[in-house]
py3Dmol code that shows the C-alpha trace and the ligand (Angstrom):
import py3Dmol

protein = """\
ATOM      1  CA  UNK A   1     -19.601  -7.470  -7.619  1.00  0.00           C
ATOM      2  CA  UNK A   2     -18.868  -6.383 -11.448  1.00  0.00           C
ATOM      3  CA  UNK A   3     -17.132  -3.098 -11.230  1.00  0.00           C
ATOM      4  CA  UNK A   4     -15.977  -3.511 -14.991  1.00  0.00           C
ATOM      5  CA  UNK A   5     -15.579  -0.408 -16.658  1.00  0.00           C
ATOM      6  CA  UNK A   6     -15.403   1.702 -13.608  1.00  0.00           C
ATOM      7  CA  UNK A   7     -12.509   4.501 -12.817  1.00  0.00           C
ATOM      8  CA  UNK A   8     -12.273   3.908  -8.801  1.00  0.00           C
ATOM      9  CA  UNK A   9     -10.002   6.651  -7.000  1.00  0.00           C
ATOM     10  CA  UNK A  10      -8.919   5.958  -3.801  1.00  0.00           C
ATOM     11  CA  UNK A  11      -6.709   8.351  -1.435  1.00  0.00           C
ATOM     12  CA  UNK A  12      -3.979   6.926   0.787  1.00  0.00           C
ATOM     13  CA  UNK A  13      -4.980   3.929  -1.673  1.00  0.00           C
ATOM     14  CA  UNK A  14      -1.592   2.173  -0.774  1.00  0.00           C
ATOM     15  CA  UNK A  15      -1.375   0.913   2.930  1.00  0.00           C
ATOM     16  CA  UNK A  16      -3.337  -0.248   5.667  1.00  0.00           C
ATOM     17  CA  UNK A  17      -7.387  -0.130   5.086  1.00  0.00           C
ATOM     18  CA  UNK A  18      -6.400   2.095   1.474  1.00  0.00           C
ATOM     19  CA  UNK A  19      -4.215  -0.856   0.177  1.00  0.00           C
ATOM     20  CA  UNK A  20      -7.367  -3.397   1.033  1.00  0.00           C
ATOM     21  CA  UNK A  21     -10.046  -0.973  -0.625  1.00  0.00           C
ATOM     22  CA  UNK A  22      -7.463  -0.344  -3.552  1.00  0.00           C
ATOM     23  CA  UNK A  23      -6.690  -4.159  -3.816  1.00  0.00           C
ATOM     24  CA  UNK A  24     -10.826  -5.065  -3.743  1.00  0.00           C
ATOM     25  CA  UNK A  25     -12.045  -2.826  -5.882  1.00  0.00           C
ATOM     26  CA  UNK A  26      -9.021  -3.716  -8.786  1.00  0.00           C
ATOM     27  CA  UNK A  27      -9.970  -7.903  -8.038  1.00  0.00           C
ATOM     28  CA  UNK A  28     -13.572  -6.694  -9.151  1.00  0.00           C
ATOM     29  CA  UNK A  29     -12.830  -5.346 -12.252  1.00  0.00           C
ATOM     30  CA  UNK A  30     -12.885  -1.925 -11.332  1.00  0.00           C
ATOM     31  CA  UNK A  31      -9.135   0.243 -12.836  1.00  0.00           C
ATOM     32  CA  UNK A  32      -7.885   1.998  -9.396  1.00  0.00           C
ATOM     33  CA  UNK A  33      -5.944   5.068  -9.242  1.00  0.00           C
ATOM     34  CA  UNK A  34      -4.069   4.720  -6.119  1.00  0.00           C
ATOM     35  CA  UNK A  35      -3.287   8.056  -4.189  1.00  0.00           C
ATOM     36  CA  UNK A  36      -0.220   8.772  -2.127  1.00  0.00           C
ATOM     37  CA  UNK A  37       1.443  11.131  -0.258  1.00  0.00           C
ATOM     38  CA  UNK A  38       4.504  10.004   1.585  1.00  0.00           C
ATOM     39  CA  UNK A  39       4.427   5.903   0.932  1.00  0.00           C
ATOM     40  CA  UNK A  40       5.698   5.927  -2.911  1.00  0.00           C
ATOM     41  CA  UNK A  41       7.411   2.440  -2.105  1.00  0.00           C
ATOM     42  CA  UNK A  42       4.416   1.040  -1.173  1.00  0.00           C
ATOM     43  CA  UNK A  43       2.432   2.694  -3.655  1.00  0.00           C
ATOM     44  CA  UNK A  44       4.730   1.291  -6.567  1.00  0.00           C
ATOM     45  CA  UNK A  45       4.866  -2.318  -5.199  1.00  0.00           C
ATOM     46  CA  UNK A  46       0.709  -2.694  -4.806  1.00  0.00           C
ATOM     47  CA  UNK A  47       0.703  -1.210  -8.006  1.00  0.00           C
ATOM     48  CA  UNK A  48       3.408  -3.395  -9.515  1.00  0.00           C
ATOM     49  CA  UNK A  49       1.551  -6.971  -7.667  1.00  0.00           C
ATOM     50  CA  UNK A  50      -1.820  -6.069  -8.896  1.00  0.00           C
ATOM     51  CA  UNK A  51      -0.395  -5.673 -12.296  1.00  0.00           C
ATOM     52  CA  UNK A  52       1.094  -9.077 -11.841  1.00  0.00           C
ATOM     53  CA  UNK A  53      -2.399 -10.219 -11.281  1.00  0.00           C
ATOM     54  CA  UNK A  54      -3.728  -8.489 -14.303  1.00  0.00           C
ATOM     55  CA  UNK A  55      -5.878  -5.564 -12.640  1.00  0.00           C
ATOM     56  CA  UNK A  56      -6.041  -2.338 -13.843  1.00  0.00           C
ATOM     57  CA  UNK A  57      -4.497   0.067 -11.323  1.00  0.00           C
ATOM     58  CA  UNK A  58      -1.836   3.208 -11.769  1.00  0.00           C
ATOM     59  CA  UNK A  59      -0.601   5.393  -8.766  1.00  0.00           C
ATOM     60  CA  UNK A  60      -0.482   9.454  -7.987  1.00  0.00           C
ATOM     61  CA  UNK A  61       1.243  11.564  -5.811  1.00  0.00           C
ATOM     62  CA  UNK A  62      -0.946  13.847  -4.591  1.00  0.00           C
ATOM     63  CA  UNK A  63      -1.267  15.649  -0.587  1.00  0.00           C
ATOM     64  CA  UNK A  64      -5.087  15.738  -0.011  1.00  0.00           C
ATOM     65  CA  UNK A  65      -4.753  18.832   1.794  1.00  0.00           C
ATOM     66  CA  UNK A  66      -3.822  21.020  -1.014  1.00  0.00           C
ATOM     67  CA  UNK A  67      -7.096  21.815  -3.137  1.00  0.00           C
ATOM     68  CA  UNK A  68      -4.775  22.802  -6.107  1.00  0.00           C
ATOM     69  CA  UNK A  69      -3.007  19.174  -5.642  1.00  0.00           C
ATOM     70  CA  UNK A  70      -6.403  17.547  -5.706  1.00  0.00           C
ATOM     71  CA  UNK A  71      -7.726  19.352  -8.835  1.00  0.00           C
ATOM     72  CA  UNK A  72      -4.514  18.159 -10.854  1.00  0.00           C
ATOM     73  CA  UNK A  73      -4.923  14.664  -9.740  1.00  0.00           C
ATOM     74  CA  UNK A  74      -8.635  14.571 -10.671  1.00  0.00           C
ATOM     75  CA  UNK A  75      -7.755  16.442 -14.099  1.00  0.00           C
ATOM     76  CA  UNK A  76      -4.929  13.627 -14.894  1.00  0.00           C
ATOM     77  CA  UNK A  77      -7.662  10.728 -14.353  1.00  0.00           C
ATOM     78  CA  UNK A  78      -9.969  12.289 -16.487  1.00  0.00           C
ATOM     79  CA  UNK A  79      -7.524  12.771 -19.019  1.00  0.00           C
ATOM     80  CA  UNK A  80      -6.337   9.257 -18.731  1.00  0.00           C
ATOM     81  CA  UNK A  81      -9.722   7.455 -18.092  1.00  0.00           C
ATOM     82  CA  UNK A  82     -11.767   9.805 -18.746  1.00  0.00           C
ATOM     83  CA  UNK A  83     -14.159   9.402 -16.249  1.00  0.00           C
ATOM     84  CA  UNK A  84     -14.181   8.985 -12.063  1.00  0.00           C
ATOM     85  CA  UNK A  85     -17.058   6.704 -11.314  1.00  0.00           C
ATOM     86  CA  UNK A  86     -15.948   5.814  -7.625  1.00  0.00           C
ATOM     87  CA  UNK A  87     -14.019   8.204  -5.441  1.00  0.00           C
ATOM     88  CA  UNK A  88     -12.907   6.182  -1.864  1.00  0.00           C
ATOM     89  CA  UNK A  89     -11.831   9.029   0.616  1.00  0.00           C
ATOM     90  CA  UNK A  90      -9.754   7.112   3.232  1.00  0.00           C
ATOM     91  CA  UNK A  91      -6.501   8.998   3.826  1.00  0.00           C
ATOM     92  CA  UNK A  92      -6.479   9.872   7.387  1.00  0.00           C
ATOM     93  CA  UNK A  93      -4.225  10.253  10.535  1.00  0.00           C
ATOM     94  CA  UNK A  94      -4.197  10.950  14.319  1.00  0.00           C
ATOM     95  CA  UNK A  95      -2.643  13.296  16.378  1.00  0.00           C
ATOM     96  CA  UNK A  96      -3.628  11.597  19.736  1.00  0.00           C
ATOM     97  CA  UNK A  97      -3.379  13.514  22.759  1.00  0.00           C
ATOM     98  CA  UNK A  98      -5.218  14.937  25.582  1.00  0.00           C
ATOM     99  CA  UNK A  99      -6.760  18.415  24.886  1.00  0.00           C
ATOM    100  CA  UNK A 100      -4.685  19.923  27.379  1.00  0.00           C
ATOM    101  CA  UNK A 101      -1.465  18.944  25.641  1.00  0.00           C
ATOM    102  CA  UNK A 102      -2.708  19.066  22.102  1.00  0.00           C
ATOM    103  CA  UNK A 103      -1.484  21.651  20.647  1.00  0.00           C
ATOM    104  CA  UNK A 104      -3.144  23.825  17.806  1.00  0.00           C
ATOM    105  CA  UNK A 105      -0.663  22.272  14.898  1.00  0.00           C
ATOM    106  CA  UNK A 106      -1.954  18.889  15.927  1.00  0.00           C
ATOM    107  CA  UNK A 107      -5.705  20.089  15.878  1.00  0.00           C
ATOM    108  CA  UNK A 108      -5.129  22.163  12.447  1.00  0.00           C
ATOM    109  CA  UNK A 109      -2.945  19.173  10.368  1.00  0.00           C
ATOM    110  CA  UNK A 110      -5.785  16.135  11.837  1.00  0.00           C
ATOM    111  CA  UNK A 111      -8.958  18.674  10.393  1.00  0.00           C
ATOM    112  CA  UNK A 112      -6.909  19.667   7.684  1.00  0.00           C
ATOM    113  CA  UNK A 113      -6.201  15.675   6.126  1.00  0.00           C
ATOM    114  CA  UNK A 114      -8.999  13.927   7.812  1.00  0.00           C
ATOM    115  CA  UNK A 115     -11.927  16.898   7.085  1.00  0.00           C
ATOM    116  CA  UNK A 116     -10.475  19.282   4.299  1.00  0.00           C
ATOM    117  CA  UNK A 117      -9.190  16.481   2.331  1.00  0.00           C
ATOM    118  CA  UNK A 118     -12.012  14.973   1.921  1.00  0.00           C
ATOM    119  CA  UNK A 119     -13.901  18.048   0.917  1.00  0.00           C
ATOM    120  CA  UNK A 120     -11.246  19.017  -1.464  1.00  0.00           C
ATOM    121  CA  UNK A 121     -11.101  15.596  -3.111  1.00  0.00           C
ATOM    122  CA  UNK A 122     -15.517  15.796  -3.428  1.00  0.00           C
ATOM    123  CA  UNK A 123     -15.048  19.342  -4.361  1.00  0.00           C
ATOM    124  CA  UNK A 124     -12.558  18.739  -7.506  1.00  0.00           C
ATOM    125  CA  UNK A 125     -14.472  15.470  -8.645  1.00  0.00           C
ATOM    126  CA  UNK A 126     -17.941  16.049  -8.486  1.00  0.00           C
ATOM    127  CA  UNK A 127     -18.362  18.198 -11.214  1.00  0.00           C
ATOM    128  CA  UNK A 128     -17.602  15.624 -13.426  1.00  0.00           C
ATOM    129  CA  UNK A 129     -19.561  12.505 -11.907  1.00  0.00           C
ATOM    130  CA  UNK A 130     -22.008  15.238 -12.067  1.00  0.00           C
ATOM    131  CA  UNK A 131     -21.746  16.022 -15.840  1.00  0.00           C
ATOM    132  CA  UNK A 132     -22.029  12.107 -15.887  1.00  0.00           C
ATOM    133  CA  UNK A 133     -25.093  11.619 -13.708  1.00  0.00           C
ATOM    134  CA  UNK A 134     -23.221   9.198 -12.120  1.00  0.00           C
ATOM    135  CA  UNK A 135     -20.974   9.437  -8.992  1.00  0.00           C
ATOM    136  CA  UNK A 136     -20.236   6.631  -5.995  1.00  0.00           C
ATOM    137  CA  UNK A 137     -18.380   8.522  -2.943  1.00  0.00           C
ATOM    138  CA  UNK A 138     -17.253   7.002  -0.060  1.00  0.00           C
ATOM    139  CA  UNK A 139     -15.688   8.410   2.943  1.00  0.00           C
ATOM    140  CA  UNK A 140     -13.578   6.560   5.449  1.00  0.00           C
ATOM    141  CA  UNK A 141     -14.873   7.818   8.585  1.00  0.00           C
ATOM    142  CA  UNK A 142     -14.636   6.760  12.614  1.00  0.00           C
ATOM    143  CA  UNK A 143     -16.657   5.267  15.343  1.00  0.00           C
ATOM    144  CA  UNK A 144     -14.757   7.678  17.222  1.00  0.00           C
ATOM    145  CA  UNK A 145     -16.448  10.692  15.193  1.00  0.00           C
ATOM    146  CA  UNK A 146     -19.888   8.922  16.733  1.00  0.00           C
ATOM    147  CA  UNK A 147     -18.960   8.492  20.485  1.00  0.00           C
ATOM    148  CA  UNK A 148     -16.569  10.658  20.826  1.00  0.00           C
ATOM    149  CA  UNK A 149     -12.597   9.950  22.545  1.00  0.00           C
ATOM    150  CA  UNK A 150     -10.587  10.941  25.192  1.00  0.00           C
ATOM    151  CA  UNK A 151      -7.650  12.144  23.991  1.00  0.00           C
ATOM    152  CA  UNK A 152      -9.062  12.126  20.255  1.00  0.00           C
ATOM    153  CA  UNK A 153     -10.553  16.065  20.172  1.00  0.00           C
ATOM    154  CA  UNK A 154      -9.192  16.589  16.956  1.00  0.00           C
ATOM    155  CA  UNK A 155      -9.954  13.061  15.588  1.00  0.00           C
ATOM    156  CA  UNK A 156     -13.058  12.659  16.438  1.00  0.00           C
ATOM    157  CA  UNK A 157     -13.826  16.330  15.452  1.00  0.00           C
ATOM    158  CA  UNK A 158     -12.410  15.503  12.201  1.00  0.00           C
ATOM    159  CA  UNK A 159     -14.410  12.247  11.655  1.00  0.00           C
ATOM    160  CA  UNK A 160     -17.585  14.138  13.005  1.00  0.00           C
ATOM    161  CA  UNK A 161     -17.656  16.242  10.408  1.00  0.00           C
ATOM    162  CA  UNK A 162     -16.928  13.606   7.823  1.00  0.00           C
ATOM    163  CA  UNK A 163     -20.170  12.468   8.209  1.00  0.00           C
ATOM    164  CA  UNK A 164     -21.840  15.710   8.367  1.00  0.00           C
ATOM    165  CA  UNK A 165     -20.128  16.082   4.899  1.00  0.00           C
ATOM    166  CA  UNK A 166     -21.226  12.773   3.788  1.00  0.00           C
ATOM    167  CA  UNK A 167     -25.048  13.730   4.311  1.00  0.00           C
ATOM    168  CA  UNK A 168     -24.663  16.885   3.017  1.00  0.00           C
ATOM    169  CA  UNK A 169     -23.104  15.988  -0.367  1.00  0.00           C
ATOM    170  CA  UNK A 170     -25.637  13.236  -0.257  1.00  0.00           C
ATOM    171  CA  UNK A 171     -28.531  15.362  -0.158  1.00  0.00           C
ATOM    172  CA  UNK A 172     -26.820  18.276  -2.425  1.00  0.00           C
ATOM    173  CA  UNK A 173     -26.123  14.798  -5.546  1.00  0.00           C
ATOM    174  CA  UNK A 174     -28.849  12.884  -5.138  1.00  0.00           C
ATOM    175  CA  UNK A 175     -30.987  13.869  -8.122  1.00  0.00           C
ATOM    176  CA  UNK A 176     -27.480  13.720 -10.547  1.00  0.00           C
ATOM    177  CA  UNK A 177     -27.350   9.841  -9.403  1.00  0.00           C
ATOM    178  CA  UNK A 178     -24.418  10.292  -7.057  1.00  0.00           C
ATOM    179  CA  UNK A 179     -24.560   8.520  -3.638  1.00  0.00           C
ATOM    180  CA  UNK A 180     -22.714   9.683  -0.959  1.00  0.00           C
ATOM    181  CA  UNK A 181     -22.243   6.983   2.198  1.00  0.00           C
ATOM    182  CA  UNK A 182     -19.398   6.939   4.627  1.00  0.00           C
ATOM    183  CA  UNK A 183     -18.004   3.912   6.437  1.00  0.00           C
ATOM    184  CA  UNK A 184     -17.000   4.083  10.164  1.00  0.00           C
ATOM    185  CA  UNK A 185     -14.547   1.258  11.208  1.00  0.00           C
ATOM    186  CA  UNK A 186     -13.969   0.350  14.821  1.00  0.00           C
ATOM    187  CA  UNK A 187     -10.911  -0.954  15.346  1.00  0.00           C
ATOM    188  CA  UNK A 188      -8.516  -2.190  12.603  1.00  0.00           C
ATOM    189  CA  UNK A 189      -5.393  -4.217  12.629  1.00  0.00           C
ATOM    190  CA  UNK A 190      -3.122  -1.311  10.720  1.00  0.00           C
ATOM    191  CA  UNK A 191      -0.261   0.770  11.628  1.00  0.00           C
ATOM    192  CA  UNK A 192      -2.579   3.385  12.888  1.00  0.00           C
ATOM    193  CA  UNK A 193      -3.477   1.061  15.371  1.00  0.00           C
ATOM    194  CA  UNK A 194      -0.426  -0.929  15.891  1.00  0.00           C
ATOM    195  CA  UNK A 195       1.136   2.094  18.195  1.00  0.00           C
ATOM    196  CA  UNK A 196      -1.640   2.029  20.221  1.00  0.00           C
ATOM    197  CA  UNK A 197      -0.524   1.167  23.783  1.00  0.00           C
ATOM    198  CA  UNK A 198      -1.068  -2.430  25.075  1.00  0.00           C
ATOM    199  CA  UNK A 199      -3.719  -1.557  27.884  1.00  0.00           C
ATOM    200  CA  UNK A 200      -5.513   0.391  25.020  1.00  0.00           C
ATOM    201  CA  UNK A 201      -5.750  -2.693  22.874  1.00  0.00           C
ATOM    202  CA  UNK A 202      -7.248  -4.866  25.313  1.00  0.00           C
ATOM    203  CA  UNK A 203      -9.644  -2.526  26.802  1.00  0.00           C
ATOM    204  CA  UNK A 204     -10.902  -2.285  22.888  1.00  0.00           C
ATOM    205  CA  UNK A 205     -11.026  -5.976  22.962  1.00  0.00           C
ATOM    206  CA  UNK A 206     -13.264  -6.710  25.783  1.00  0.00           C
ATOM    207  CA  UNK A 207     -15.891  -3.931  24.290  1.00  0.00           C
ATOM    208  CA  UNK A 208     -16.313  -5.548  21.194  1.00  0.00           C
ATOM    209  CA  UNK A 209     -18.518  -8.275  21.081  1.00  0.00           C
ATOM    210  CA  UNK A 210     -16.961 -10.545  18.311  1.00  0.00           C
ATOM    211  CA  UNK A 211     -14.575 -10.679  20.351  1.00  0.00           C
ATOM    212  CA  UNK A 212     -11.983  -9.374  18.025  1.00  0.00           C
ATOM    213  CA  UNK A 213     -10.405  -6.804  16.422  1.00  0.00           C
ATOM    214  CA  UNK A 214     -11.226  -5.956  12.476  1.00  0.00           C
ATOM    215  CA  UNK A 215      -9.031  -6.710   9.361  1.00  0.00           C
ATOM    216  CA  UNK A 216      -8.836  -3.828   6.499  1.00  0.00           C
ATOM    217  CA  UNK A 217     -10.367  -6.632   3.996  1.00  0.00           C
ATOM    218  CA  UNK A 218     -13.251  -6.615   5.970  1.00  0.00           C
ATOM    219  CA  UNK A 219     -13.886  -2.319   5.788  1.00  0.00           C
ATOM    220  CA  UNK A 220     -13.270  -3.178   2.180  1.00  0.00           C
ATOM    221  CA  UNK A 221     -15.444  -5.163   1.461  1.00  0.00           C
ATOM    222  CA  UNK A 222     -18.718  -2.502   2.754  1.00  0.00           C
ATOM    223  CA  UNK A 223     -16.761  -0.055   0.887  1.00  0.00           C
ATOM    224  CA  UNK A 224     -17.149  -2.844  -2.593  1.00  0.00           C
ATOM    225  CA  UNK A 225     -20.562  -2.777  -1.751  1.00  0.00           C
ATOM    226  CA  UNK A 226     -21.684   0.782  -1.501  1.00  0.00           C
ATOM    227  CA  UNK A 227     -19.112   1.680  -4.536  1.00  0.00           C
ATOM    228  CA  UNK A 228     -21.380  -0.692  -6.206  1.00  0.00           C
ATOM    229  CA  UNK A 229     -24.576  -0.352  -8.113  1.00  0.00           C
ATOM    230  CA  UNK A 230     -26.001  -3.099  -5.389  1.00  0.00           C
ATOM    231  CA  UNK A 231     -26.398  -0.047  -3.038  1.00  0.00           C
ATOM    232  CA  UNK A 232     -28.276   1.916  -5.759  1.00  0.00           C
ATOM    233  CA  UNK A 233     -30.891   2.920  -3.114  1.00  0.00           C
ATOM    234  CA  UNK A 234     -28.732   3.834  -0.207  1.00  0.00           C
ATOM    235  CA  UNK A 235     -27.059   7.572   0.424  1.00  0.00           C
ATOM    236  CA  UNK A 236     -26.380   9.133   3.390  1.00  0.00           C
ATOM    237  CA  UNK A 237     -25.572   6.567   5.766  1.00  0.00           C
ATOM    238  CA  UNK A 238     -22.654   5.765   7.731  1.00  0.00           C
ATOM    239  CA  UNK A 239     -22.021   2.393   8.360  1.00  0.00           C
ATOM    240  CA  UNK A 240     -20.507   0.505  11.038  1.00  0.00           C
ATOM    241  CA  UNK A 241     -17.672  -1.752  10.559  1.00  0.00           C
ATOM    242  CA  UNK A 242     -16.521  -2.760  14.056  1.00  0.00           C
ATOM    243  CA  UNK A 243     -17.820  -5.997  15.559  1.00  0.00           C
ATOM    244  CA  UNK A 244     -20.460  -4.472  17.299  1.00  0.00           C
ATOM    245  CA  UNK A 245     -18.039  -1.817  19.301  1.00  0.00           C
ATOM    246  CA  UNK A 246     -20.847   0.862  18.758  1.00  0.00           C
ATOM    247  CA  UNK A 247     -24.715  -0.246  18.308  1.00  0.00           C
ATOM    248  CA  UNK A 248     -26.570   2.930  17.754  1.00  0.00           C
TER     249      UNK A 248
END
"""
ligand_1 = """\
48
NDP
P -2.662 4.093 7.821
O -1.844 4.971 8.680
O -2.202 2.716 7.502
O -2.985 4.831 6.438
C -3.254 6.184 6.357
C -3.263 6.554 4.889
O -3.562 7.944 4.757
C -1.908 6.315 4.239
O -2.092 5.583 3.052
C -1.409 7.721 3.930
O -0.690 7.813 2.715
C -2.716 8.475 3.779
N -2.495 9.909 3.971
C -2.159 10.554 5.120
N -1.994 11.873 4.881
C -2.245 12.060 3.555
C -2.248 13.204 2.716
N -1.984 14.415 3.192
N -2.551 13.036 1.396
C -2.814 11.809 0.906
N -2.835 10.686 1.659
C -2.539 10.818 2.970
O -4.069 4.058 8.551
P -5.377 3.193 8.333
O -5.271 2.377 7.119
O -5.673 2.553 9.607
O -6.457 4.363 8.123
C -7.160 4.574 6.913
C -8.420 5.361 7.225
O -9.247 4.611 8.111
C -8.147 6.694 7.928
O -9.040 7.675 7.440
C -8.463 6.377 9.381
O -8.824 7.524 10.099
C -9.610 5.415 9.217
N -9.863 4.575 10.382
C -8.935 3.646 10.810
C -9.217 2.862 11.918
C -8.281 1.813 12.412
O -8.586 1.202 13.443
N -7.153 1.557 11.770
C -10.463 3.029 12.671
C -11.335 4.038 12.145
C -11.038 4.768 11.048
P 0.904 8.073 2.697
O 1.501 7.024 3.609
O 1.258 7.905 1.256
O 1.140 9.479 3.173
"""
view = py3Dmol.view(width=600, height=400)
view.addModel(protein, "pdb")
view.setStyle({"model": 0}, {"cartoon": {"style": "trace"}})
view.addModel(ligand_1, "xyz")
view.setStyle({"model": 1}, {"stick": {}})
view.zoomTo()
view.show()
């Protein structure tokens, strides 16, 4: 897919699922601004590799949380590119624990990356992919926000109202040629994942009918495509990426 010429923006761009998205998008032309909060280490060396490679990349520090952090990181890309044609939300976390035990910090700091991040990051860029009449957004969402999880209330609260977000902003665009999709991955081989208990794991495994668990490449790649202009004609949607873990 020929994302030449396109300003991609992707938070938590440097690890896990992010550094995959990141990585894709760059290998297909598109220049990536790679967002980070705490991972500057890993930020600079995907940055420095792709380089190596000859994509077009650059990194920012910025916490999604803070609407004041988001606005300057949107103002520096349009003062360095000029334009944000593609903005990935996928900086996320859990705070995994039953409701009784959860406490309120855990709810507020999972709604407040997860949910208000992604607002804040839609809420600083659109005006200008708006002023462009042209605007691909795409928000890293969760089966979990679909089915619900034990133990997930925040999580899956969080991810619930991604997608509400998602069709909302996709309705409220739409006519200014901005598509709004989200992407809900089952489970992912990343370090989100990786401190999942053993038992866990395998009672994932035997509910997903590849018969494995997913790879980050593999969210990145439906997050190519619906950055793309070969998803013109889709907005809206949220799209499973999760070997058949949750057939609605
Ligand atoms: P990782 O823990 O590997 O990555 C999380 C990313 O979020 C990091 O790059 C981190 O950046 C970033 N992040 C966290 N807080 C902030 C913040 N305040 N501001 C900016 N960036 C922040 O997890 P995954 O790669 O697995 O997860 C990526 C997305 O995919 C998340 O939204 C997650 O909910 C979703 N997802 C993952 C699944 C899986 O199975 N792995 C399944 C379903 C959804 P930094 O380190 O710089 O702080």
């Amino acid at each position: 897919m020929d994302l030449k010429g396109k300003t991609a923006l992707v938070t938590g761009g440097a690890s896990g699922i992010g550094e995959a998205i990141s990585s894709l998008l760059a290998k297909n032309g598109a220049t990536v601004i790679i967002n980070y909060n705490h991972s500057e280490t890993k930020a600079k060396a995907l940055s420095a590799k792709l380089s190596q490679d000859g994509l077009k990349c650059s990194i920012y520090k910025a916490d999604v949380t803070a609407y004041k952090e988001t606005q300057a990181l949107v103002e520096e890309v349009i003062k360095e590119y000029g334009k944000i044609d593609i903005l990935v939300n996928n900086a996320g976390i859990t705070k995994d624990q039953l409701l009784f035990r959860m406490t309120e910090e855990d709810f507020d700091q999972v709604i407040s990356i997860n949910l208000k991040g992604t607002w804040n990051m839609i809420k600083s860029a659109s005006p200008y992919m708006s002023k462009a009449r042209y605007g691909k957004i795409v928000n890293i969402t969760s089966i979990a926000g679909v089915t619900g999880n034990a133990g997930q209330t925040n999580y899956a609260a969080s991810k619930a109202g991604v997608m509400g977000l998602t069709k909302s902003v996709a309705r409220e665009f739409a006519k200014r040629n901005i598509t709004c999709n989200a992407v809900a991955p089952g489970f992912i081989e990343t370090k989100m994942t990786a401190v999942l208990p053993d038992s866990i794991k395998e009672k994932y495994l035997q509910q997903i009918p590849i018969g494995r668990y997913g790879q980050p490449e593999e969210v990145a790649s439906m997050v190519l495509f619906l950055a793309s202009d070969y998803s013109e004609y889709v907005t809206g949607q949220v799209v499973h990426v999760d070997g058949g873990l949750v057939m609605t």
